[in-house]
Phi, psi and omega in degrees: 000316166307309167332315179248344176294308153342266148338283178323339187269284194296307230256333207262333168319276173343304174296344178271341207141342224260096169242182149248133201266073184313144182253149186324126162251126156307154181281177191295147212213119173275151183202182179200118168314134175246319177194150211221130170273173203271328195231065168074007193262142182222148182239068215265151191238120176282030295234337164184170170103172198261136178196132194311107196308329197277058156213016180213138173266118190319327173210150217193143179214107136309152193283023182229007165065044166283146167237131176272101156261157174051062165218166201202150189256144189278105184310305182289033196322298203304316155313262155033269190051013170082358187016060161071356190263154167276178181281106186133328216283149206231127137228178150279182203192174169215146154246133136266135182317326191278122140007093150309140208251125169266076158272053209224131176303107182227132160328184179245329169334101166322105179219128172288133175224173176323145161294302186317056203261146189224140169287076202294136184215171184048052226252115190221138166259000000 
């Protein structure tokens, strides 16, 4: 009966379903934080790599009366977390398409950021 159960178990595991599903990553993208809020808000400026214009606003004027071009605001804060970076500070990035789920405490402070929000992943300085 162990004989047949076994197999019978691992095959019916196998058969549901249980993979892992990679998620879509874009290709690598050099950026530069511009401006970073008190509450989670970043502002990445895209400085090279290819990337689809409708994921960026072509020219951007901070509340700070600063002008931007090719920026977009980061969708993802809680992950994110500014990895640690100043305002100027230059790294790489991948966007992804899939929605990261935001389980993180964030203020209410207003601070302007791009309409254009993107999902950051692979964040390496």
């Amino acid at each position: 009966m162990k004989q047949i159960f076994f197999p019978v178990v691992l095959l019916l595991l196998a058969g549901t379903g249980f993979y892992c599903k990679p998620t879509h990553l874009g290709t690598r993208l050099t950026g530069k934080l511009v401006e970073k809020g008190p509450c989670g808000q970043y502002v990445i400026e895209v400085i090279s790599g290819k990337i689809d214009s409708s994921k960026l606003e072509k020219s951007w004027r901070s509340g700070k009366d600063s002008t931007y071009e090719n920026v977009f605001a980061v969708e993802n804060v809680c992950d994110f977390g500014g990895a640690g970076f100043k305002v100027n500070d230059v790294f790489t990035f991948a966007i992804s398409d899939k929605k990261a789920p935001q389980n993180c405490v964030l203020c209410q402070v207003y601070f302007a950021v791009p309409a254009v929000k993107n999902t950051v992943v692979d964040v390496r300085k």
